[in-house]
C-alpha positions in Angstrom: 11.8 -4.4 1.5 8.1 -3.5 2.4 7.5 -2.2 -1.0 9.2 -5.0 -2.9 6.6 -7.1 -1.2 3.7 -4.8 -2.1 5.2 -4.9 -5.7 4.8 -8.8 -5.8 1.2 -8.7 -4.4 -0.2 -6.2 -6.6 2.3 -7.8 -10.0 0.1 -10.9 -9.4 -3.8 -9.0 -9.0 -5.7 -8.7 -12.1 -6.0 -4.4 -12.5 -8.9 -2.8 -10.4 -8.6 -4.9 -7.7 -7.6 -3.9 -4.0 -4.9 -4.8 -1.7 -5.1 -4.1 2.0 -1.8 -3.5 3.8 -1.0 -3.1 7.5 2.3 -0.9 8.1 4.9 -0.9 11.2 7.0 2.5 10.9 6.9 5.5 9.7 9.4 4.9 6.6 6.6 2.1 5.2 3.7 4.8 5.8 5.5 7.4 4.1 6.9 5.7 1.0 4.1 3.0 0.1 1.6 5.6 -0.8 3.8 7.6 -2.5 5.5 5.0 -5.0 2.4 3.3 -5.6 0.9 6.5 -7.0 3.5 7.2 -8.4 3.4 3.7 -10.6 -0.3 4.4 -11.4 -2.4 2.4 -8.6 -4.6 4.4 -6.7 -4.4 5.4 -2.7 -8.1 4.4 -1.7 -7.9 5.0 2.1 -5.2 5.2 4.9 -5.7 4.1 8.4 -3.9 4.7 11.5 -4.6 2.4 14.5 -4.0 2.8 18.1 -1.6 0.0 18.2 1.0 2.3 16.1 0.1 0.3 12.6 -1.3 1.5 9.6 -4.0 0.4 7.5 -3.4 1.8 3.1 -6.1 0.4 0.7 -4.6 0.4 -3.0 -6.3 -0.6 -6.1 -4.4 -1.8 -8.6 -3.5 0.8 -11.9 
């Protein structure tokens, strides 16, 4: 469901920009990056914070 989310963000951003998400879990932290890539937006930084979240910079392909 996290990623169908992302989809709909990054579906309505004009290409190049950049979409910060925060993660909970390890399945989100995993498979974001991944299928982003993988649909041609680019990783530009990954985060982990001490409060067990995750910070993952795309910009949009």
């Amino acid at each position: 469901m996290t990623f169908v989310r992302t989809r709909l963000a990054l579906d309505r951003m004009p290409i190049g920009s950049t979409l910060l998400l925060r993660l909970r879990g390890d399945e989100p932290r995993r498979n974001i990056p991944q299928t982003a890539a993988e649909q041609g937006h680019a990783v530009l930084g990954q985060q982990e914070l001490g409060d067990g979240t995750t910070l993952l910079l795309l910009r949009k392909g």
